[in-house]
NUDO-74946 format. One line per 3 residues: number of its first residue (from 1); their letters; for each residue x, z, y of C-alpha. Coordinates in nm, 4 decimals, always signed. Each point is the difference from the previous one (the first is absolute). Layout:
N
NUM) A) X/Z/Y | ...
This chain:
492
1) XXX) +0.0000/+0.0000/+0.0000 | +0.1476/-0.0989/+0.3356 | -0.0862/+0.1083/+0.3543
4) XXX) +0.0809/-0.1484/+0.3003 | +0.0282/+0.1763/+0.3747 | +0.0625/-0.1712/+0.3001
7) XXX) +0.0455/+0.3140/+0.2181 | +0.2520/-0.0238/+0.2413 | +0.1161/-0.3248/-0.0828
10) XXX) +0.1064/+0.1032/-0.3495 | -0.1048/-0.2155/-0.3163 | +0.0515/+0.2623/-0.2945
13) XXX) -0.0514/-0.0254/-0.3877 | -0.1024/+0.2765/-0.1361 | -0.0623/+0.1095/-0.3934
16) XXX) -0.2314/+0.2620/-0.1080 | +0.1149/+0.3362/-0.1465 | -0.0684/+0.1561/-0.3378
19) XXX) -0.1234/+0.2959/+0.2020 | -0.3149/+0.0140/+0.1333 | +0.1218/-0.0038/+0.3501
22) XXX) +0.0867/-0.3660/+0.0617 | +0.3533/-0.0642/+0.2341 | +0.1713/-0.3273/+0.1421
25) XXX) +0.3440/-0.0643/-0.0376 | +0.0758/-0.3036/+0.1521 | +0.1945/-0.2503/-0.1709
28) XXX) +0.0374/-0.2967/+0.2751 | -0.0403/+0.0808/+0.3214 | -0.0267/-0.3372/+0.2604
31) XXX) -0.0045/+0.0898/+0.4027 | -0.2596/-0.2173/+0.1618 | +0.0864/-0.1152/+0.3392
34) XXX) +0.0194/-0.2481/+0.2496 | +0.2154/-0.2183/+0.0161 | +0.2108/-0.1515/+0.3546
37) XXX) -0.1631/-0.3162/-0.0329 | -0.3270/+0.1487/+0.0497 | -0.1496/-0.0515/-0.3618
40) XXX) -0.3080/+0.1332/-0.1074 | -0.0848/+0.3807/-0.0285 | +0.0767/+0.1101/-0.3130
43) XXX) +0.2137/-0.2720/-0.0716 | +0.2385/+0.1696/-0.2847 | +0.3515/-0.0579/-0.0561
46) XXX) +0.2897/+0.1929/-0.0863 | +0.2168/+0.1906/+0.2008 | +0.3869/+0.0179/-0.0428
49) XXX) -0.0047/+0.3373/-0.0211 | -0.2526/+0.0003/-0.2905 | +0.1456/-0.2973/-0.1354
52) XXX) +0.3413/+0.2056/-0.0675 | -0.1882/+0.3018/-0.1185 | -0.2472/-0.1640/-0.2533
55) XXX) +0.1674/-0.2563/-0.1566 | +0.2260/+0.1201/-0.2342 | -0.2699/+0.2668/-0.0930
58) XXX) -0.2308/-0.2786/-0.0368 | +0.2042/-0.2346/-0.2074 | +0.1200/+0.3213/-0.2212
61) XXX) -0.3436/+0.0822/-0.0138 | -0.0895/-0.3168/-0.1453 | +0.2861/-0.0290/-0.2095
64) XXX) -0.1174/+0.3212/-0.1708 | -0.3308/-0.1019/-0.0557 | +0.1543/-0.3183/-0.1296
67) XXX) +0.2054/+0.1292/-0.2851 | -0.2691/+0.2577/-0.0444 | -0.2696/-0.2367/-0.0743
70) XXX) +0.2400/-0.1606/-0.2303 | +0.0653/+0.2717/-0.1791 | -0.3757/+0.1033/-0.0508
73) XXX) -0.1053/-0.3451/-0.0799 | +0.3152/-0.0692/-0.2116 | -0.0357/+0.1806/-0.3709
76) XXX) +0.2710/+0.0713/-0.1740 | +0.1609/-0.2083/-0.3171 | -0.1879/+0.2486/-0.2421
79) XXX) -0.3234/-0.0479/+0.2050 | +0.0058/-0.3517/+0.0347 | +0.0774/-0.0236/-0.4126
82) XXX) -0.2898/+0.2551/-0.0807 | -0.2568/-0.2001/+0.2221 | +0.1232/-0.3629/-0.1537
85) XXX) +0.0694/+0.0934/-0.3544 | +0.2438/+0.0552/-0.2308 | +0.3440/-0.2160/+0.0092
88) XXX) +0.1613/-0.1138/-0.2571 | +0.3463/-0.1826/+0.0951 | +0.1027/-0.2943/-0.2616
91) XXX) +0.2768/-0.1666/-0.0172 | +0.1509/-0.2387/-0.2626 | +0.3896/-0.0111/-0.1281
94) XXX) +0.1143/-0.2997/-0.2350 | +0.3178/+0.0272/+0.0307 | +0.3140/+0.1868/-0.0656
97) XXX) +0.0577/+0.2946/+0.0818 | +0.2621/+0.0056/+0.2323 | +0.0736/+0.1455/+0.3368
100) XXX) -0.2392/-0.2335/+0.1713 | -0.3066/+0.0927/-0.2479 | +0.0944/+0.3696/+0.0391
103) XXX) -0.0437/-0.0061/+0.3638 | -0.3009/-0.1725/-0.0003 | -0.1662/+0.2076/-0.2450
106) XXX) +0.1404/+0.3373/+0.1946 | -0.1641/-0.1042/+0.3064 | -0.3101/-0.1145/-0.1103
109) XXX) -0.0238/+0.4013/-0.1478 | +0.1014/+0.0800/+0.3504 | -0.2573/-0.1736/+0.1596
112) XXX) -0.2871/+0.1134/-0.2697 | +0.1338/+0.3867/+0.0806 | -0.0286/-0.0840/+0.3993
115) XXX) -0.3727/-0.1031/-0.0470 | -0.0976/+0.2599/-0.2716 | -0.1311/-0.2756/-0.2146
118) XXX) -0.1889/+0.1134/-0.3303 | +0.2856/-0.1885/-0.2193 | +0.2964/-0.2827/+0.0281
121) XXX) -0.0557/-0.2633/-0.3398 | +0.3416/-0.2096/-0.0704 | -0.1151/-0.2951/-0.1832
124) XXX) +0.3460/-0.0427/-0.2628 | +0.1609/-0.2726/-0.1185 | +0.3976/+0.0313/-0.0789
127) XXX) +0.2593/-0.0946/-0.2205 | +0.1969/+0.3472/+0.0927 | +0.2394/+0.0742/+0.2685
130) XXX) +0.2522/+0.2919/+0.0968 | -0.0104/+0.2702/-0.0905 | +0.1149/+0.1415/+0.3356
133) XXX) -0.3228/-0.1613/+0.1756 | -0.2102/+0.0966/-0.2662 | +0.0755/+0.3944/+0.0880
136) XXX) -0.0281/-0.0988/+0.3423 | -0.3439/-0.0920/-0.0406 | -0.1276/+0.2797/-0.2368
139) XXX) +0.1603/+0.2617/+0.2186 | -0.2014/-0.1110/+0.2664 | -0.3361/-0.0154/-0.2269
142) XXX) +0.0556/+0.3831/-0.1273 | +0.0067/+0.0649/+0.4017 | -0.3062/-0.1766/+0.1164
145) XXX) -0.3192/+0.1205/+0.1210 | -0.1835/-0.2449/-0.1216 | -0.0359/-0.0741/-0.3611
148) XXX) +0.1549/-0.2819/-0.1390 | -0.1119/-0.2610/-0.2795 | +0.2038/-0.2656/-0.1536
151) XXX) -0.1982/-0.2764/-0.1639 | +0.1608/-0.2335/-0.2173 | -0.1491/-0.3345/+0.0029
154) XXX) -0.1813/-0.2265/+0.0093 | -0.0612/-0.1268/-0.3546 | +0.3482/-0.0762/-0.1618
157) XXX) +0.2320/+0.1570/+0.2631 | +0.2628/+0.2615/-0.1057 | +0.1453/+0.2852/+0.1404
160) XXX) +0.3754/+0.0806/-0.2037 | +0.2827/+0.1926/+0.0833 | -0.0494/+0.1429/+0.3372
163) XXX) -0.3305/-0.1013/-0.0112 | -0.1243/+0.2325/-0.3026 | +0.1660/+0.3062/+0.2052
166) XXX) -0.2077/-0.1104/+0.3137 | -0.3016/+0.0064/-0.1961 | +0.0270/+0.3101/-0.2146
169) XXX) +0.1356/+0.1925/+0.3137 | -0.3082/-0.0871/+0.2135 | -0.3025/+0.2212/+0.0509
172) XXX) -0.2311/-0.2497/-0.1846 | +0.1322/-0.2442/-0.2504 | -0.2049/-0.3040/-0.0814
175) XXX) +0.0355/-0.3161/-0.1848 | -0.1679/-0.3998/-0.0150 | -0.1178/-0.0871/-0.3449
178) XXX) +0.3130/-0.2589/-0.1467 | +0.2691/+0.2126/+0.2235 | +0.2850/+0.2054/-0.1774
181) XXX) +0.2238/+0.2367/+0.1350 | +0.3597/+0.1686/-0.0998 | +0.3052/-0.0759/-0.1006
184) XXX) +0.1840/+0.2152/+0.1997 | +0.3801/-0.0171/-0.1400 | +0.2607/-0.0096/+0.2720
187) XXX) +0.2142/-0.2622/+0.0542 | +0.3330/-0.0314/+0.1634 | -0.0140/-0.1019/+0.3965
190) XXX) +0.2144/-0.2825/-0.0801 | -0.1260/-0.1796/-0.2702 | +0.2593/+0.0813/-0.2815
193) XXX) -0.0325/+0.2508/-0.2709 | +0.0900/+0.3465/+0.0056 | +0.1938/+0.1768/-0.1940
196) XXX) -0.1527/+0.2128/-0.2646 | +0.0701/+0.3337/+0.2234 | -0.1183/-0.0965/+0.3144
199) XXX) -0.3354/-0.2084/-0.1360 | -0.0589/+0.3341/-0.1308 | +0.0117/+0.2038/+0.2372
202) XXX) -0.1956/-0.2500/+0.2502 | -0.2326/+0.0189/-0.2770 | -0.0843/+0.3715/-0.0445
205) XXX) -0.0019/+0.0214/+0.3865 | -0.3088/-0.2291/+0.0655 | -0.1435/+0.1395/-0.3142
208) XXX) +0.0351/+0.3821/+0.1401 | -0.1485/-0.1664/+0.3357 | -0.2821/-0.1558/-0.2013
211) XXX) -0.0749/+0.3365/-0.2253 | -0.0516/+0.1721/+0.3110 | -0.2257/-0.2405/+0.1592
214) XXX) -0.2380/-0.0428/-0.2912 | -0.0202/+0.3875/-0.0774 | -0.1012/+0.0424/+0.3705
217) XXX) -0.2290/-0.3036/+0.0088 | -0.1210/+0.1500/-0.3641 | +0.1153/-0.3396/-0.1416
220) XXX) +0.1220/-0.0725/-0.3361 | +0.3354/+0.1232/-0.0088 | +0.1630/-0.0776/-0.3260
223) XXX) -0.1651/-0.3945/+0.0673 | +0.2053/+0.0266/+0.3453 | +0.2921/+0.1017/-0.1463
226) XXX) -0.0329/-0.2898/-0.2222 | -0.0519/-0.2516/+0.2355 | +0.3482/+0.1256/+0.1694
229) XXX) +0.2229/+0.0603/-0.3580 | -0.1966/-0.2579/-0.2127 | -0.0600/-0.2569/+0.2826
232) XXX) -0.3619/+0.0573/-0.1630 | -0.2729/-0.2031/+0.1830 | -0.3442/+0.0456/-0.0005
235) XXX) -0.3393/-0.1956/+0.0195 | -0.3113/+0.1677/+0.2154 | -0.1935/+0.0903/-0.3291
238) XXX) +0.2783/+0.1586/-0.1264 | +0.1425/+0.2139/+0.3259 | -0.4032/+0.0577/+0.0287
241) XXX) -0.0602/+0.1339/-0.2805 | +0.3252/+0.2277/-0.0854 | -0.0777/+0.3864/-0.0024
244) XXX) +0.0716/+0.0480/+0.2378 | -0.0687/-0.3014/+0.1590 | +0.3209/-0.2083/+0.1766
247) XXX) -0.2695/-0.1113/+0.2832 | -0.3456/+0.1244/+0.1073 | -0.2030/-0.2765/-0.0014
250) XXX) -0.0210/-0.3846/-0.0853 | -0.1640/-0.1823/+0.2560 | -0.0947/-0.4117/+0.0726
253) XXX) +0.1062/+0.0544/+0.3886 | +0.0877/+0.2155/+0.3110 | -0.4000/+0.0482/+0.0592
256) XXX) -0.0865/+0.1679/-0.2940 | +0.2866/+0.1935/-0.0348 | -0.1211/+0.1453/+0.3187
259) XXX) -0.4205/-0.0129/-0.1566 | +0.1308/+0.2489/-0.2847 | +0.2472/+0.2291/+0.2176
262) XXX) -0.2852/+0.0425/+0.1855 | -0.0820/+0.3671/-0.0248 | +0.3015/+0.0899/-0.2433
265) XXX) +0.2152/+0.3021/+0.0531 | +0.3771/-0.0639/-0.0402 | +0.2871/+0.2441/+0.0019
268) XXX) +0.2920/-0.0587/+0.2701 | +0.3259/+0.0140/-0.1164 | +0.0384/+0.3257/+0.1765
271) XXX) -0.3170/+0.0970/-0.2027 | -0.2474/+0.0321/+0.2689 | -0.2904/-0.2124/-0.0896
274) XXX) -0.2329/-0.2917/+0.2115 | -0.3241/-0.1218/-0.0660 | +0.0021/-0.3620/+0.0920
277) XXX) -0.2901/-0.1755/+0.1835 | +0.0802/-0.3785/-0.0547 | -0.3694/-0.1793/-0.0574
280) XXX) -0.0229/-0.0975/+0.3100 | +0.3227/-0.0002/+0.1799 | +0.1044/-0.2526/+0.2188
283) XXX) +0.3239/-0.1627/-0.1168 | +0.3052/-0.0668/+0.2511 | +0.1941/-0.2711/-0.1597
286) XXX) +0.3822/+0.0527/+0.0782 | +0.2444/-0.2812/-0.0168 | +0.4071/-0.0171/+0.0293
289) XXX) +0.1120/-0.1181/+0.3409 | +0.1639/-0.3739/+0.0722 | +0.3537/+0.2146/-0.0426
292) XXX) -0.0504/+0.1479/-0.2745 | -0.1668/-0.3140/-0.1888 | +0.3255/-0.2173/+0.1080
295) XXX) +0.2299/+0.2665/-0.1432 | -0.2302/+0.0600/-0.3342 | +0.0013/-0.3495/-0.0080
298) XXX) +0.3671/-0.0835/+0.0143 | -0.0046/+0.3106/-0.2999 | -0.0516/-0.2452/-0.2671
301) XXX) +0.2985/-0.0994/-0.1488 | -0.0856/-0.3600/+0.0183 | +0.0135/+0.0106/+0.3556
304) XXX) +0.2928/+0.1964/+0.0178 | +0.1700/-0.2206/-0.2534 | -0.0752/-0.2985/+0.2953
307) XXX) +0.1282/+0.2045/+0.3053 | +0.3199/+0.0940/-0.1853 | +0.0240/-0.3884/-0.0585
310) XXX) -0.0546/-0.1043/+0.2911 | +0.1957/+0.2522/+0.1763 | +0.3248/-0.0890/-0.1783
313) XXX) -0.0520/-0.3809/+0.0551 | -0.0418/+0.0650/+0.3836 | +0.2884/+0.2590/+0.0131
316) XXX) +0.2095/-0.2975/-0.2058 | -0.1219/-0.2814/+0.2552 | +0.1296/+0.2169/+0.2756
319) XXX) +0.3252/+0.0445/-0.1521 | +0.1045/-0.3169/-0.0528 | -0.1806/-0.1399/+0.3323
322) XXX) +0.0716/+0.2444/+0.2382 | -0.2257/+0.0034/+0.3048 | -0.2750/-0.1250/-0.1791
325) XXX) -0.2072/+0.3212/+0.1252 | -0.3088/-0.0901/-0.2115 | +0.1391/+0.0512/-0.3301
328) XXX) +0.1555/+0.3090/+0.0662 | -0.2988/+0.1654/+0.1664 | -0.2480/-0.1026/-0.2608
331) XXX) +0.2893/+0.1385/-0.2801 | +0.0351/+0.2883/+0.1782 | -0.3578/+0.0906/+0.0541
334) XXX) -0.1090/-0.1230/-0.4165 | +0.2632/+0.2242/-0.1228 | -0.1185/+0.3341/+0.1825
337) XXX) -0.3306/-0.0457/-0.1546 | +0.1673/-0.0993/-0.3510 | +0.1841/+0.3086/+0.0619
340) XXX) -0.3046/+0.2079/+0.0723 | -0.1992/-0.1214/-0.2755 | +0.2517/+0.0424/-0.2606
343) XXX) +0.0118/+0.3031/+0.0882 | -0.3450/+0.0658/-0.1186 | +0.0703/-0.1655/-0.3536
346) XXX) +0.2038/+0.0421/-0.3228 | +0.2810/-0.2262/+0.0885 | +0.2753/-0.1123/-0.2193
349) XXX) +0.2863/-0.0454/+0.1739 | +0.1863/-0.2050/-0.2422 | -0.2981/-0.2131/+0.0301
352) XXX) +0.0332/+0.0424/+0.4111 | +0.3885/-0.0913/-0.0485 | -0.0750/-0.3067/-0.1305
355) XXX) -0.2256/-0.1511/+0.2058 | +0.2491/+0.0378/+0.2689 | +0.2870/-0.1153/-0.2072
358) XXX) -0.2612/-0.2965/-0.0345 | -0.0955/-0.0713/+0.3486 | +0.4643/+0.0463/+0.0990
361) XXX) +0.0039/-0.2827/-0.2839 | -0.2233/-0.2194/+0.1276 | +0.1632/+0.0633/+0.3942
364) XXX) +0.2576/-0.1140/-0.1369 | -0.0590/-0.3146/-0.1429 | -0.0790/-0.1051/+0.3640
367) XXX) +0.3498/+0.0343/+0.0535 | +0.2231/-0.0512/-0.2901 | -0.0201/-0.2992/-0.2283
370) XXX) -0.0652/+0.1391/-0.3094 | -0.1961/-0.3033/-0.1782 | -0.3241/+0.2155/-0.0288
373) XXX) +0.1557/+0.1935/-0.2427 | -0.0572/+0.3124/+0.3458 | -0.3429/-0.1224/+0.0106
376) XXX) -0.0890/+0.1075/-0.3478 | +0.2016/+0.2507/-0.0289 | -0.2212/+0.1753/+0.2798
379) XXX) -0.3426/-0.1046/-0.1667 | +0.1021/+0.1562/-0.3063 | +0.1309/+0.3088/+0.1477
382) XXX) -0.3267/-0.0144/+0.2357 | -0.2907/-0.0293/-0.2908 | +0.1957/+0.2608/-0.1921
385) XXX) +0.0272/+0.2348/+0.2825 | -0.3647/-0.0675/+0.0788 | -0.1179/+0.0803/-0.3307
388) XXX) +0.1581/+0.3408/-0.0217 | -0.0447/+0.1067/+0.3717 | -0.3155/+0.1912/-0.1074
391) XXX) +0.0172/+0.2158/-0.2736 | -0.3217/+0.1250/-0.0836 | -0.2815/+0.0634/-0.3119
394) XXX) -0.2438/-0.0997/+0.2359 | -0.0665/-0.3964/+0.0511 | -0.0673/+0.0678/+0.4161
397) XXX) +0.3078/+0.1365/+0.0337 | +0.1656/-0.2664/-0.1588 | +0.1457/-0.3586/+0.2046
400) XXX) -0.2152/-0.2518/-0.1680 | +0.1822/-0.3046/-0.0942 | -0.2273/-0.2555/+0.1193
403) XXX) +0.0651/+0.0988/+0.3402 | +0.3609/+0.0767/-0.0684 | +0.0647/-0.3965/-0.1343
406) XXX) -0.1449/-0.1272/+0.3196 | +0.2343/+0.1522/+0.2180 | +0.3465/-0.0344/-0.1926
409) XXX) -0.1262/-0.3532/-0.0052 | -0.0604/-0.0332/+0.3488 | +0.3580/+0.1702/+0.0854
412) XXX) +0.1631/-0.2359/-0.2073 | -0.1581/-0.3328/+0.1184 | +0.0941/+0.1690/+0.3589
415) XXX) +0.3408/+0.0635/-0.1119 | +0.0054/-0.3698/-0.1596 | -0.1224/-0.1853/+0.3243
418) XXX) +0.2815/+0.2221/+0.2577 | +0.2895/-0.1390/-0.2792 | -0.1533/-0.3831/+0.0149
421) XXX) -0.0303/+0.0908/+0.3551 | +0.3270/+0.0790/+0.0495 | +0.1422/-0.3074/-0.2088
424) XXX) -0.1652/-0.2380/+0.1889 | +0.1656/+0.1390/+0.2536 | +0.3487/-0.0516/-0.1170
427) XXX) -0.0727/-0.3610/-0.0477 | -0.0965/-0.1015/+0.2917 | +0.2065/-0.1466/+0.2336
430) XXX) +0.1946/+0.1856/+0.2854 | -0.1916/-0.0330/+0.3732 | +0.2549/+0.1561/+0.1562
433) XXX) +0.4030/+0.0077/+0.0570 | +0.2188/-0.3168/-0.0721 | -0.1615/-0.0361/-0.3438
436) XXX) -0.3347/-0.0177/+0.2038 | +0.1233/-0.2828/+0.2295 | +0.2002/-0.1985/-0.1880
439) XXX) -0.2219/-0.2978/-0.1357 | -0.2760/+0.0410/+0.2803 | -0.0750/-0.3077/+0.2067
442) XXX) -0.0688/-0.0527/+0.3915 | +0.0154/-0.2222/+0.3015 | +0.2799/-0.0706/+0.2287
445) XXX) -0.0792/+0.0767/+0.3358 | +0.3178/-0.1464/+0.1449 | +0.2975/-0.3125/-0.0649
448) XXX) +0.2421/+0.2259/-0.2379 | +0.3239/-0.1617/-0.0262 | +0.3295/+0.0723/-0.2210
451) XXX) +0.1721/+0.3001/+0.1238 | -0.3083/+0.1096/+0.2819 | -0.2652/+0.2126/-0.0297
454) XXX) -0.3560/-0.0892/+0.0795 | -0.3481/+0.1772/-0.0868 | -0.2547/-0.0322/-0.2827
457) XXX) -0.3174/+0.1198/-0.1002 | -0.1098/+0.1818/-0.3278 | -0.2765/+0.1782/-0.0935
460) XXX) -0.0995/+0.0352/+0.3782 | +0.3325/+0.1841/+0.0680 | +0.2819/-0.1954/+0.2419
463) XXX) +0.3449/+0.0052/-0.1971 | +0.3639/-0.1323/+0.1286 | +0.1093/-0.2624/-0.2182
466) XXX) +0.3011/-0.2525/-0.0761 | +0.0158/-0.3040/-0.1892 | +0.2602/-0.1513/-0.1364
469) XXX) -0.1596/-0.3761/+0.0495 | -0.1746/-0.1088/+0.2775 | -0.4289/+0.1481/+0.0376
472) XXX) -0.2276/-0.1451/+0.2372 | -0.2228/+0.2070/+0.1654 | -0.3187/+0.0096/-0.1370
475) XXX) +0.1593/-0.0879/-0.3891 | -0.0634/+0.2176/-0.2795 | +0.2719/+0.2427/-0.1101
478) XXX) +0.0512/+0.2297/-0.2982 | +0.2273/+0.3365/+0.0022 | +0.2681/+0.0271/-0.2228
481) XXX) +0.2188/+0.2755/+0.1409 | -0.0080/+0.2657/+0.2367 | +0.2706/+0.1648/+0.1784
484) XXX) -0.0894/+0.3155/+0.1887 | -0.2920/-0.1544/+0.1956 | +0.0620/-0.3496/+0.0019
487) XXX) -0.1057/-0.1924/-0.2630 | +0.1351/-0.3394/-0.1724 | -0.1868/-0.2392/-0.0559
490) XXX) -0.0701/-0.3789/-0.1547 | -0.2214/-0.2930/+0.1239 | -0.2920/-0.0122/-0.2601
């Protein structure tokens, strides 16, 4: 309720009080005056004086009400959840799991904690990964607030290795019908075998890591342990229907894995329990960023086997043509990525050795005559390399040899075409120097005669000459000598 007083000149807002007694307390005051040009009575404006005064109460006045207003008509993250629905964040990894896959999964945990959403769902599909990004990402599923599901599928997908400790480590485990899951042996980081000792002890350290995980999950722990020792893998019927069960439930998709948690108690890994409300949540789809699909991408040993290529060849070019700039930048830039994605795999480096010893061979050949005996040297070394770069059980994590052929074909046919490049070359006939001139024809431009010198044109340049017979101007002449800067030359 407002009032407004014009006594004395004064224009006052005024609130009413909670008591029953009602007072003013004015908020703007405005002085109304004439003013020297004689304007109307009661003309308002604003004096200087009130001007400095006001102002800054007004605008922090306003600003108040501003942020207050906000705040009232703003609810807060828990609010605005509770009046939409449940959220459920999914996201899908089919890849390794690397570094890259870690971090993505890791933040998409972070951003289901942020919004207090009712549960995160990974949709799984891997051939394995590290073992150091696998701990990584369970360390931060034990911590979340939000409960977290790994579902592997769809229909025929697989989750082994590192993917059988995501699932069994997750708050609910759930599988496609046609999916499998285990297989869980370690294997060395670069690609060759162990030694009995140390595959050992690798061994009975994921399977202590995997005991403890099931027992806490209440998961099958002697099948676990299997999976880990035996390399033991397991279909969904058969992780379903162990006792106790590898899994919690086998389900067609993400929607009704969320239809039958809906209303299910679960037990946290710190043993609190949840009760889930997933009917009728509304699902936030999460998906990796453009970085972190180019560096999952360049993950895959094919495409790592292709920078690594292609690095060397540029880093090669550059070498023997120095200044090139292209070459070298392009080498430079495929090799920190080969580098990076090797990283991430079970490389060989006796295989790695010989695809460089390769790629020197074929360099090479561009500059040593070897007959092509350089040349196949190099794609010998480079298909054998190739096919032992990746050592792994699993076919993804292997180079596949129909893209391998390709490119040690296309490096050789490059190689091939610089050598007949550079032949030709040699065989051609010199442009410049005495070898370049002598031969070359022109035009007198004036009288030569025994013992003088004169002028003559070839190939648009202006030459001194002598003759040893007499040239008209005008005649036809051909070089056959050059001495310093003047040339010799014949009538033709």
């Amino acid at each position: 309720m407002r009032r407004w007083s014009t006594t004395r000149g004064w224009l006052t807002v005024s609130r009413p009080s909670s008591r029953s007694t009602r007072s003013s307390r004015p908020i703007g005051t405005f002085w109304w005056s004439r003013s020297r040009r004689a304007a109307p009575e009661h003309e308002p404006h604003i004096s200087r004086d009130a001007m400095t005064t006001l102002l800054p109460r007004m605008l922090a006045g306003g600003l108040a009400f501003a942020i207050g207003a906000a705040a009232l008509s703003m609810p807060s993250r828990a609010q605005t959840t509770a009046d939409a629905g449940p959220v459920v964040y999914s996201a899908e990894v089919d890849s390794i799991i690397h570094p890259v896959s870690a971090e993505f999964m890791i933040a998409t945990i972070d951003a289901a904690d942020r919004a207090q959403a009712e549960m995160v769902v990974f949709t799984l599909r891997t051939p394995g990964g590290l073992v150091d990004s696998t701990r990584d990402i369970v360390t931060r599923m034990l911590a979340a607030r939000t409960p977290v599901a790994v579902f592997v599928g769809p229909a025929g997908a697989r989750a082994a290795s590192a993917g059988f400790i995501l699932t069994i480590a997750a708050d609910v485990a759930a599988m496609a019908p046609g999916t499998h899951i285990g297989a869980a042996h370690p294997v060395s980081g670069t690609g060759t075998a162990m030694d009995e000792t140390s595959s050992k002890k690798a061994a009975q350290d994921v399977a202590a890591y995997t005991r403890t995980l099931a027992a806490r999950r209440n998961r099958n722990v002697p099948f676990a342990e299997q999976a880990v020792n035996d390399s033991r893998a397991f279909t969904d019927q058969e992780a379903l229907s162990a006792s106790p069960p590898l899994v919690d439930l086998v389900v067609p998709d993400v929607a009704e894995l969320l239809r039958q948690l809906d209303g299910r108690t679960i037990t946290r890994f710190d043993g609190t329990t949840a009760t889930l409300s997933t009917a009728n949540a509304r699902i936030v789809s999460i998906a990796m960023t453009l970085r972190q699909r180019v560096l999952s991408a360049i993950a895959h040993p094919n495409i790592a086997y292709m920078l690594l290529s292609l690095g060397m060849l540029g880093l090669t070019i550059e070498l023997w043509s120095p200044g090139a700039i292209i070459p070298g930048v392009v080498g430079g830039v495929s090799l920190l990525l080969a580098f990076f994605a090797l990283q991430l795999l079970p490389v060989n480096y006796a295989g790695l050795l010989l695809i460089v010893l390769g790629l020197v061979l074929l360099g090479l050949e561009i500059k040593v005559t070897s007959y092509g005996l350089l040349t196949v040297g190099g794609a010998v070394s480079l298909i054998f390399g190739s096919m032992i770069l990746v050592d792994s059980p699993s076919p993804e994590l292997r180079l596949s040899l129909r893209f391998v052929i390709p490119v040690v074909v296309a490096f050789v046919t490059l190689a091939v075409l610089l050598v007949r490049l550079g032949l030709a070359a040699q065989r051609q006939l010199p442009v410049t120097g005495v070898e370049g001139m002598i031969g070359q024809t022109g035009r007198a431009l004036t009288p030569l005669a025994p013992g003088t010198t004169g002028r003559v044109a070839v190939r648009g340049e202006i030459w001194q000459a002598r003759a040893a017979d007499p040239i008209a101007q005008n005649d036809r002449v051909r070089i056959v000598d050059m001495d310093g800067l003047i040339l010799s030359v014949l009538k033709d």
